[in-house]
C-alpha positions as CSV (number, residue, x, y, z in Angstrom):
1,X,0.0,0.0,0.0
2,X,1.4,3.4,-1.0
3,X,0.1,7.4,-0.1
4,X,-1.7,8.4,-3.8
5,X,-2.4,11.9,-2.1
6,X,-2.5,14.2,0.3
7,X,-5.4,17.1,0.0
8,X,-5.2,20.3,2.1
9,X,-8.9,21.9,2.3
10,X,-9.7,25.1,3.6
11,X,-13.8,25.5,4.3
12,X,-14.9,23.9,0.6
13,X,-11.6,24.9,-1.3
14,X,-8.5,23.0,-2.2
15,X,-5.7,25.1,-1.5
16,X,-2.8,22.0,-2.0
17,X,-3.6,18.8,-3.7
18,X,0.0,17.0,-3.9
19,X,0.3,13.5,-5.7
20,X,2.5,10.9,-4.7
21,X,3.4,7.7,-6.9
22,X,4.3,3.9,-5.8
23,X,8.2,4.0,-5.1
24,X,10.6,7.0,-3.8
25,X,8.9,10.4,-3.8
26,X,11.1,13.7,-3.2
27,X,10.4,17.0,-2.1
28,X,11.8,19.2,-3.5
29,X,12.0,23.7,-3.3
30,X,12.1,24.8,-7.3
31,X,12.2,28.4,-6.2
32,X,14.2,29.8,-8.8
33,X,18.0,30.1,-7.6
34,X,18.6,33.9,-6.7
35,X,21.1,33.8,-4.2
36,X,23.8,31.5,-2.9
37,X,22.2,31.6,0.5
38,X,19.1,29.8,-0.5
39,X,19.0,27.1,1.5
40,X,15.5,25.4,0.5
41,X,14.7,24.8,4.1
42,X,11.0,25.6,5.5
43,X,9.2,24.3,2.4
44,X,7.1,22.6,4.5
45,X,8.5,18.7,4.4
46,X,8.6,18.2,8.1
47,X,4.7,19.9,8.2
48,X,3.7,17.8,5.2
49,X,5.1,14.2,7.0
50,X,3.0,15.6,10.7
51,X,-0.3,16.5,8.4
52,X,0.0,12.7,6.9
53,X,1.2,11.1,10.6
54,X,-2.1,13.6,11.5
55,X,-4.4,11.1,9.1
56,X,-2.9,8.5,10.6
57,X,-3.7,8.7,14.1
58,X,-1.4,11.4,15.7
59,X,-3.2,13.8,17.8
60,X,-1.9,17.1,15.6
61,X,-0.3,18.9,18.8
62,X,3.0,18.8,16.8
63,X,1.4,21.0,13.7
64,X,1.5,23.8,16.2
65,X,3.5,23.0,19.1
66,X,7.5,22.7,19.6
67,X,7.9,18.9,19.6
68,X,10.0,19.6,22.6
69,X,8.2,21.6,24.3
70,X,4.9,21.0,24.5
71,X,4.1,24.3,26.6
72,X,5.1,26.1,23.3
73,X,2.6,26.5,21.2
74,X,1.9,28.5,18.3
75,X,-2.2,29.5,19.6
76,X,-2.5,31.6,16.8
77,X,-1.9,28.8,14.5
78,X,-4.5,26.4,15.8
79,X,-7.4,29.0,16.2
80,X,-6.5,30.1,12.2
81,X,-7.0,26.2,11.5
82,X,-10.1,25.7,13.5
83,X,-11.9,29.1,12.7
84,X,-11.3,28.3,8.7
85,X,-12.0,24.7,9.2
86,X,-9.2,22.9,7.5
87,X,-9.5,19.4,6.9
88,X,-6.7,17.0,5.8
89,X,-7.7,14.2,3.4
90,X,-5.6,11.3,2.6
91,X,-5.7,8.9,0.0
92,X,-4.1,5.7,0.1
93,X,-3.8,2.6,-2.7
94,X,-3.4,-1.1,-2.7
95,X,-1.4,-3.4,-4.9
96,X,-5.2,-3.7,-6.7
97,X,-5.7,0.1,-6.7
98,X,-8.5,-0.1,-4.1
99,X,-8.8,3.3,-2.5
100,X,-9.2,4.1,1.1
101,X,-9.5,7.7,2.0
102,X,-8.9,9.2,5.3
103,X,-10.1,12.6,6.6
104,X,-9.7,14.9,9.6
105,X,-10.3,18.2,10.7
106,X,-9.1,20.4,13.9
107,X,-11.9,20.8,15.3
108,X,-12.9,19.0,18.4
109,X,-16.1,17.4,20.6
110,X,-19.0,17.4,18.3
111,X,-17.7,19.2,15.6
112,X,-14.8,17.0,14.9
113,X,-14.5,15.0,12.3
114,X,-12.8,11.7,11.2
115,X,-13.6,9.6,8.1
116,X,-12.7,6.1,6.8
117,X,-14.2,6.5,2.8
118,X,-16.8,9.3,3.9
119,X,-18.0,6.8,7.0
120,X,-17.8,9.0,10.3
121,X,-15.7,6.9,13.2
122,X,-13.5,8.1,16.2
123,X,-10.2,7.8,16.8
124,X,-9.7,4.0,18.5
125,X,-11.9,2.7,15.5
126,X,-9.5,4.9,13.2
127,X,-6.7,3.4,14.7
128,X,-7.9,-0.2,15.0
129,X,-8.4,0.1,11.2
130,X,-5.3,1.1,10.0
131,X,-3.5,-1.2,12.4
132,X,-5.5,-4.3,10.5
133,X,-5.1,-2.4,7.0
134,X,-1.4,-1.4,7.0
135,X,0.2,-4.7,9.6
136,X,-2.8,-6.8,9.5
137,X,-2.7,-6.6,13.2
138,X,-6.0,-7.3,15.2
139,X,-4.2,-7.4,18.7
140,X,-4.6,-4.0,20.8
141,X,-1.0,-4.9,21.6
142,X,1.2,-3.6,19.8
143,X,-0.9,-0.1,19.1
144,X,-0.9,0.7,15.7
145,X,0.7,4.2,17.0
146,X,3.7,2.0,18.2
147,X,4.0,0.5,14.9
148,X,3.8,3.1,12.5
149,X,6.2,5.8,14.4
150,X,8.7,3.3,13.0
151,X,7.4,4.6,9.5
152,X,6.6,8.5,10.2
153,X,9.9,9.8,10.8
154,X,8.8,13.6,11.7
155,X,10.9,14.7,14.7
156,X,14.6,14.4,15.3
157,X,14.4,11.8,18.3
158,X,13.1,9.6,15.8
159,X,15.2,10.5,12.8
160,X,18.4,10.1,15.5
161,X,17.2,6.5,16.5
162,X,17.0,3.3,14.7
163,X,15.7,1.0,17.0
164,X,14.1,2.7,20.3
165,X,12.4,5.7,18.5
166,X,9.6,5.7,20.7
167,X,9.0,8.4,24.2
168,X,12.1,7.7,26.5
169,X,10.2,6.2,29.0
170,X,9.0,3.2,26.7
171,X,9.8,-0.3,28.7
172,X,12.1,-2.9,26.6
173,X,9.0,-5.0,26.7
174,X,7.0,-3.0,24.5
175,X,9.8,-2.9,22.4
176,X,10.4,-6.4,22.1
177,X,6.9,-7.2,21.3
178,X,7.2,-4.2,18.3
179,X,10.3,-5.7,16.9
180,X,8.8,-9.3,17.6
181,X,5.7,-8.3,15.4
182,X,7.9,-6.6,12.6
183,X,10.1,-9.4,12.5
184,X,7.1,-11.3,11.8
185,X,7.5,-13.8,15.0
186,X,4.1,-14.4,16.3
187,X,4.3,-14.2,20.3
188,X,1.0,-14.6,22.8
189,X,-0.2,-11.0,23.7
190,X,-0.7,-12.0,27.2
191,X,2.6,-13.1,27.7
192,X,4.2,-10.2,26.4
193,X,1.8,-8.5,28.7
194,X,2.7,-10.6,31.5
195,X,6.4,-10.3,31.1
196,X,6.3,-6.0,30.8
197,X,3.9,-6.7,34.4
198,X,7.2,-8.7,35.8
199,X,9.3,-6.1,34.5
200,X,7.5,-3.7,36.7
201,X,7.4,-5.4,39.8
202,X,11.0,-6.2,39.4
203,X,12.1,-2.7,39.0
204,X,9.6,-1.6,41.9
205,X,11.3,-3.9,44.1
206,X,15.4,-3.2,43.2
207,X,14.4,0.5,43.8
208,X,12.7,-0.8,47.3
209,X,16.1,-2.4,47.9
210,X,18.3,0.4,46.8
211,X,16.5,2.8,48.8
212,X,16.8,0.5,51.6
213,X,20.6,-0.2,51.5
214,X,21.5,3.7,50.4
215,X,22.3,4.6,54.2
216,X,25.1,2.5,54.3
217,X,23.3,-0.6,54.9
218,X,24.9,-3.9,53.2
219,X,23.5,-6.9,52.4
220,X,25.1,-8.9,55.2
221,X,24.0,-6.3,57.8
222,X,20.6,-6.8,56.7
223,X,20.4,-10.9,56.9
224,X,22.1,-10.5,60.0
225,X,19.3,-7.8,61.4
226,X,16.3,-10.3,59.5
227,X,17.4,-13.6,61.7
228,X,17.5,-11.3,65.0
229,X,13.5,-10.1,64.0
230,X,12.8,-13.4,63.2
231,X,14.2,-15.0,66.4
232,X,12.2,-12.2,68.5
233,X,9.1,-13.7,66.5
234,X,9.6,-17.0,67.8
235,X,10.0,-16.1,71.1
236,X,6.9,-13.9,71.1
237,X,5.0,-16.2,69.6
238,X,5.9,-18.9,72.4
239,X,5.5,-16.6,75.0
240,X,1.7,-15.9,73.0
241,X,1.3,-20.1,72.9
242,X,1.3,-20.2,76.7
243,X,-1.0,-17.0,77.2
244,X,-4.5,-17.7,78.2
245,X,-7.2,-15.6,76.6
246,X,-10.7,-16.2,76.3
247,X,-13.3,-16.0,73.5
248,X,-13.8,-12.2,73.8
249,X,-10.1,-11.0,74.1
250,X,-9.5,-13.3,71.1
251,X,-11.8,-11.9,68.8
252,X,-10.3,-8.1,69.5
253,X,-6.8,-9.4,69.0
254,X,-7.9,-11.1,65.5
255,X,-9.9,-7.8,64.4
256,X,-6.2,-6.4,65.5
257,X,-4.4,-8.8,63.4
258,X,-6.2,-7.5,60.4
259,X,-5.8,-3.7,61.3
260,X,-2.1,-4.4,61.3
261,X,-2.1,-6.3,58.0
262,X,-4.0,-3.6,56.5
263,X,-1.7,-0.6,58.0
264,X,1.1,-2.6,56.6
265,X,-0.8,-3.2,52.8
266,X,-1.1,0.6,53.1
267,X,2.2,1.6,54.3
268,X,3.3,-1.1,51.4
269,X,1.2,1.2,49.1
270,X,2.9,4.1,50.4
271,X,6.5,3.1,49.7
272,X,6.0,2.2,46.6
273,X,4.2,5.5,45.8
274,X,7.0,7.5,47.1
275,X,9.6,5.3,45.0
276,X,7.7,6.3,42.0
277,X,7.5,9.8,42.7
278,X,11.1,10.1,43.3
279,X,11.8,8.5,39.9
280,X,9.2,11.1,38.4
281,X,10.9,14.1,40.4
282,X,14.5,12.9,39.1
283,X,12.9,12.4,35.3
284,X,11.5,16.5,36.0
285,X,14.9,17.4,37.3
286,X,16.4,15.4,34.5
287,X,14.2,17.5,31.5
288,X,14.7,20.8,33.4
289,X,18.7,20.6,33.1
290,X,18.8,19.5,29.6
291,X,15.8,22.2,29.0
292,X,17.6,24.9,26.3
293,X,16.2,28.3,26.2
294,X,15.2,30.4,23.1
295,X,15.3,34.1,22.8
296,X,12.0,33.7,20.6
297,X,12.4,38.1,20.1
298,X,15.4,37.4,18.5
299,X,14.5,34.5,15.8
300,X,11.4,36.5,15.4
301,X,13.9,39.4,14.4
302,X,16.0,37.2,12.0
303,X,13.2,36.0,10.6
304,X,11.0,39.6,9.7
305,X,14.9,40.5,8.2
306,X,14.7,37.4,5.9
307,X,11.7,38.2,5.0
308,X,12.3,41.8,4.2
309,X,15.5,41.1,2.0
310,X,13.4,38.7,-0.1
């Protein structure tokens, strides 16, 4: 299957209608040379690969937002895309020349709109049918997003990366089960499921035991400190064997029993909560320090020159 077009409608009016063929298409700036600093950059290849990722599933934020930072976004831009109604209509061919023709707009609740051959769906059923039509995949796992960012090559991360081109925090699992399906090796769903589950846990529990042994605590100290708590249980629990209690007084201490196990589930709950949070406060402080800044005045500047000059 190959892209036969790629329509650009504003209201009821085709302002860009750009054929593709079956094989390698270019794109290419025939501005006529003027100067030797024509570069042929901002023709509008990066926005023409995000409006056909856009057909394909993507949710559009990177049409008018910095794909590094989100925060960044070009308002103007989406409200001049919404108030005109643009819509974005893709046509793709088979090996037989059968036709399937995508569509979506900007706008959004009831007023947007998404087509599969003039049939209204949303986006999971959009998605669902692409991931049958383009990998003949009828598994939720992998997504069909997962999939085709290996295809859609629109931002540098995934221009830079080969095989791990998906959001940094995507688990080697899901990986795996990508490269499994692409590679054509057909693997259970639930076991791949299973195994990123495992994955989890076992990460969950290494950051447990880090944290744990961080204050200078070593392995040996630790078994040594377990079989001292483990004799005082067996001593305890002695001493409890020859305790007399009646009926009554054994009832509270069982309805005690399970307050304790359920203070400990809790503070289990807890700890594992605040090891998350300190991996997503290290990730924060991780973005922050690699965080450039942009004197936007200033390319705004060099850009009004450029203009001017031309």
């Amino acid at each position: 299957m190959f892209i036969n077009y790629l329509k650009v409608f504003k209201g009821n009016e085709i302002i860009r209608d750009i054929p593709f063929h079956n094989g390698v298409n270019f794109i290419v700036d025939d501005t006529p040379y003027t100067r030797g600093t024509d570069s042929g950059n901002n023709v509008g290849k990066t926005t023409l690969l995000r409006l056909i990722d856009y057909c394909l599933g993507s949710d559009g934020k990177d049409i008018y937002a910095d794909t590094e930072f989100t925060n960044n976004k070009n308002n103007d831009l989406k409200i001049y895309l919404e108030e005109n109604n643009f819509l974005i209509e893709l046509s793709l061919l088979d090996e037989k020349n059968v036709e399937v023709v995508i569509a979506r707009n900007f706008l959004s609740r009831k007023n947007k709109l998404i087509t599969i051959n003039d049939e209204i769906v949303n986006d999971t059923e959009l998605k669902n049918y692409l991931n049958q039509l383009l990998f003949g995949n009828i598994d939720s796992k992998p997504s069909f997003r997962n999939l085709i960012s290996k295809f859609i090559r629109n931002t540098p991360h995934r221009m830079s990366r080969t095989l791990k081109y998906l959001h940094n925090t995507t688990t080697d699992s899901l990986y795996e089960s990508v490269h499994l399906f692409l590679l054509g090796i057909d693997v259970n769903t639930e076991v791949i499921e299973e195994k990123s589950w495992l994955e989890t846990k076992i990460k969950t529990e290494k950051d447990v035991y880090n944290r744990i042994t961080e204050d200078g605590n070593n392995e040996s100290a630790l078994k040594q400190a377990l079989i001292v708590i483990n004799r005082d249980i067996k001593n305890l629990e002695s001493r409890k064997a020859d305790f007399n209690i009646g009926k009554s007084e054994e009832a509270e201490i069982n309805e005690l029993n399970d307050i304790k196990f359920l203070i400990s589930k809790i503070a289990s709950k807890i700890g594992e909560n605040e090891t998350r949070l300190k991996l997503i406060d290290e990730a924060v402080d991780e973005l922050r320090n690699n965080m450039s800044l942009y004197d936007t005045e200033a390319i705004r500047d060099i850009y009004n020159e450029v203009v001017l000059i031309r």
